[in-house]
Structures are given as structure tokens and as C-alpha cells.
C-alpha positions in Angstrom: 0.0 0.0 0.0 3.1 2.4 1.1 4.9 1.5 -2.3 1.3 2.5 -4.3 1.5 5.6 -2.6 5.1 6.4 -3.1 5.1 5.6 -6.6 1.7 8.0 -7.2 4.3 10.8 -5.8 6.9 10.4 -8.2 4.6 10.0 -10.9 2.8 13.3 -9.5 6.5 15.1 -9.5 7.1 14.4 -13.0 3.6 15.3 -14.4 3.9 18.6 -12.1 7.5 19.0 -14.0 6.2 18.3 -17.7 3.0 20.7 -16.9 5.7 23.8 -15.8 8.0 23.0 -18.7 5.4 22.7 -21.3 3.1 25.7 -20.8 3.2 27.3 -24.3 0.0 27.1 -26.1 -0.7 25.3 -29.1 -2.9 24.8 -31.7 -5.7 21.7 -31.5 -7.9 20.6 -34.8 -10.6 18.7 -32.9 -13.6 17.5 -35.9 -14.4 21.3 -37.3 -13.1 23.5 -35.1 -9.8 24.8 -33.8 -8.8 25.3 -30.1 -5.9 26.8 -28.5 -4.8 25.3 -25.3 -1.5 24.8 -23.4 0.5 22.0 -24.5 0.4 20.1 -21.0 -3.2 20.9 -20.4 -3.8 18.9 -23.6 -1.0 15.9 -22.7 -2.9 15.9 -19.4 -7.0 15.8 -21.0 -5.5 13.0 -23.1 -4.1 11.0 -20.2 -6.9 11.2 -18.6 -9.2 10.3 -21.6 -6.7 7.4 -21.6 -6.8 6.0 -18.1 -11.0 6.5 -18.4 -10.9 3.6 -21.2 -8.4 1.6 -19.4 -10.8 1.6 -16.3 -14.2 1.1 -18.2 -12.4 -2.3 -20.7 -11.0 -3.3 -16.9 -14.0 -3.3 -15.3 -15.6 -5.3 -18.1 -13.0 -7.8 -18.1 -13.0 -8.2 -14.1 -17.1 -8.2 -14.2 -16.9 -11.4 -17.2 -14.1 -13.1 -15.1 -16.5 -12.6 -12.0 -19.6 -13.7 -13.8 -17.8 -16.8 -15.4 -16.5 -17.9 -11.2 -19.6 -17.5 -10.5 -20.6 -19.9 -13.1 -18.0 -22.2 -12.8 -18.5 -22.4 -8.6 -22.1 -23.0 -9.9 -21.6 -26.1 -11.8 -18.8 -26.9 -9.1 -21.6 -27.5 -6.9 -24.2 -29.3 -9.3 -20.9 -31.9 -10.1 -20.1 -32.1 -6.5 -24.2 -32.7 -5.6 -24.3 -35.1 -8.6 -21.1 -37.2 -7.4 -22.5 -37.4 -4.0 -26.1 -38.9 -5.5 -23.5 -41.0 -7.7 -21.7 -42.1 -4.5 -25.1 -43.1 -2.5 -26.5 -45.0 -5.4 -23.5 -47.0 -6.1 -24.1 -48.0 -1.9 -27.4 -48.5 -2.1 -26.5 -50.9 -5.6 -23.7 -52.0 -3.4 -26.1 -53.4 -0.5 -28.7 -54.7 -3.1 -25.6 -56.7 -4.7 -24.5 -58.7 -1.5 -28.6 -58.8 -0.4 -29.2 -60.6 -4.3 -26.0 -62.6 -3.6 -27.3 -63.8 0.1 -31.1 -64.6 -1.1 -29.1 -66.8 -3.8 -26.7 -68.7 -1.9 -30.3 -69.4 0.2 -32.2 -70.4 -3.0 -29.1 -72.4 -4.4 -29.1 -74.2 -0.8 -33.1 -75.0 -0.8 -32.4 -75.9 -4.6 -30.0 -78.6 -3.8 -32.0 -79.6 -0.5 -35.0 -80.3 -2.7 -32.8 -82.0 -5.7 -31.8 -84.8 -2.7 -35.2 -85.1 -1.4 -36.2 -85.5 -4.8 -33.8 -88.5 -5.4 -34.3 -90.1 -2.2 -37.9 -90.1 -3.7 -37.0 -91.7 -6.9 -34.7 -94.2 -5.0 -38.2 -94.8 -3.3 -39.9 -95.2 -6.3 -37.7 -97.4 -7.7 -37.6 -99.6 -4.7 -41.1 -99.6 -4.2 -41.5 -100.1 -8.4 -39.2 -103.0 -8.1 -41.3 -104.6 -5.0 -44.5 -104.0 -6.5 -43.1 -106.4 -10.0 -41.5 -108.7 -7.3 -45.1 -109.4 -5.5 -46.7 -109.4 -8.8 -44.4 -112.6 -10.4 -45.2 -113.6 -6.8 -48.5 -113.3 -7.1 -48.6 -114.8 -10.8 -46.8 -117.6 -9.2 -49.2 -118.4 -6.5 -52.1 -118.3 -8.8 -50.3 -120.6 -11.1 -50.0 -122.8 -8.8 -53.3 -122.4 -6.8 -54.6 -123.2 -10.6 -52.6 -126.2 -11.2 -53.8 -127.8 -7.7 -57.2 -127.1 -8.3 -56.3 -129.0 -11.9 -55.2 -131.6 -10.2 -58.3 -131.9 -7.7 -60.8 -131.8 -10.1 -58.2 -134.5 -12.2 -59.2 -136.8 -9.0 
């Protein structure tokens, strides 16, 4: 701030300088007319007509800069909000995942309950299929027989 200050001084000096040594008027063809005006007072209007456009493109450039922070904070915050919805559903897909996975290990468990069940059932079947031909040769048998002594009773 002290540096700012002391430079403005100089700056001030030399201007006050130039003004003193340049005081002799002269002529100025401005559009249609014709002015006469000291030579520094006309360094010094110019200067100033200078610095004015400096300030006014400055401020413009400064106020887009501004505008286009704001923008970008904007859509900071919209990315950041969208990465933290991102970050919730990949949990939530997360916790469905090892649900899914738990409810199939259950199912694959129940599946291969029911496939043994099943078999023991055939086994059954089978067993049951191969007692039921067993009592029917039986049973063929006996009534062979059973027709072959009545045969031989009414033979007699």
C-alpha cells in the first residue's frame, strides 16, 4: 500500500514538471473547429481520456471473469451434488448386490435340499416299483399254482 502511494508521488513530481516545462499554447484541430490550449493541459486531457478507457475495458474484463467464477463455482456445486447422489446409489446398488447374492446362496441351498429329497424319492420309487413287480411274479406264481392244484383236484 506504502509502495502504491510512493510511486503515485513520483509519478505526481514528474507530471507537475512536464505541466511547468510545457506551458506554451498550441494549436488543437478537434472535428471542425480549432482550439488553442496549453501544451500540458492537452498531454494531461489526453491522459486522462486514456486512463477512463483503461478503467471502463478493466471493469468489463473483471465483471466477465466474476460472472464466469460464479458460473464455474455453480456447476462446481451441481458436479459435487451429482457425485454425492453417484456415491449413494453405487451403496445402495452395493447393498442390493450382496442382499441378491445372500437370497441366492439361500435359494441355491433350498435348490440342492429339494434336488436330494427329490432323489431319495426316486430311490423310493424305484424300490417300491421293483417290490411291486416282485409281488406281482409272486403273485402270478401263486395263482399258477393255486390253478394247477385245483387242476389236479378236479383231475381226481
Amino acid at each position: 500500500m506504502q509502495i502504491g502511494f510512493i510511486v503515485t508521488l513520483v509519478i505526481a513530481i514528474f507530471v507537475s514538471i512536464f505541466a511547468i516545462q510545457n506551458g506554451t499554447p498550441v494549436d488543437v484541430d478537434l472535428f471542425l473547429a480549432t482550439y488553442r490550449m496549453p501544451l500540458a493541459l492537452l498531454m494531461m486531457a489526453c491522459l486522462i481520456i486514456g486512463a477512463v478507457m483503461v478503467l471502463i475495458l478493466g471493469s468489463s474484463r473483471q465483471f466477465k471473469k466474476r460472472s464466469e467464477s460464479k458460473e464455474v463455482k455453480n456447476k462446481l456445486k451441481t458436479f459435487e451434488n451429482d457425485k454425492i447422489q453417484a456415491d449413494n446409489s453405487i451403496k445402495a446398488m452395493g447393498t442390493e448386490i450382496q442382499t441378491l447374492k445372500d437370497n441366492n446362496a439361500a435359494l441355491i441351498a433350498k435348490v440342492t435340499e429339494l434336488e436330494e429329497k427329490n432323489k431319495v424319492k426316486d430311490d423310493m420309487v424305484v424300490q417300491l416299483t421293483k417290490e411291486m413287480d416282485e409281488l406281482k411274479i409272486e403273485t402270478k406264481i401263486s395263482e399258477g399254482a393255486g390253478s394247477n392244484s385245483y387242476n389236479e383236484k378236479s383231475e381226481a
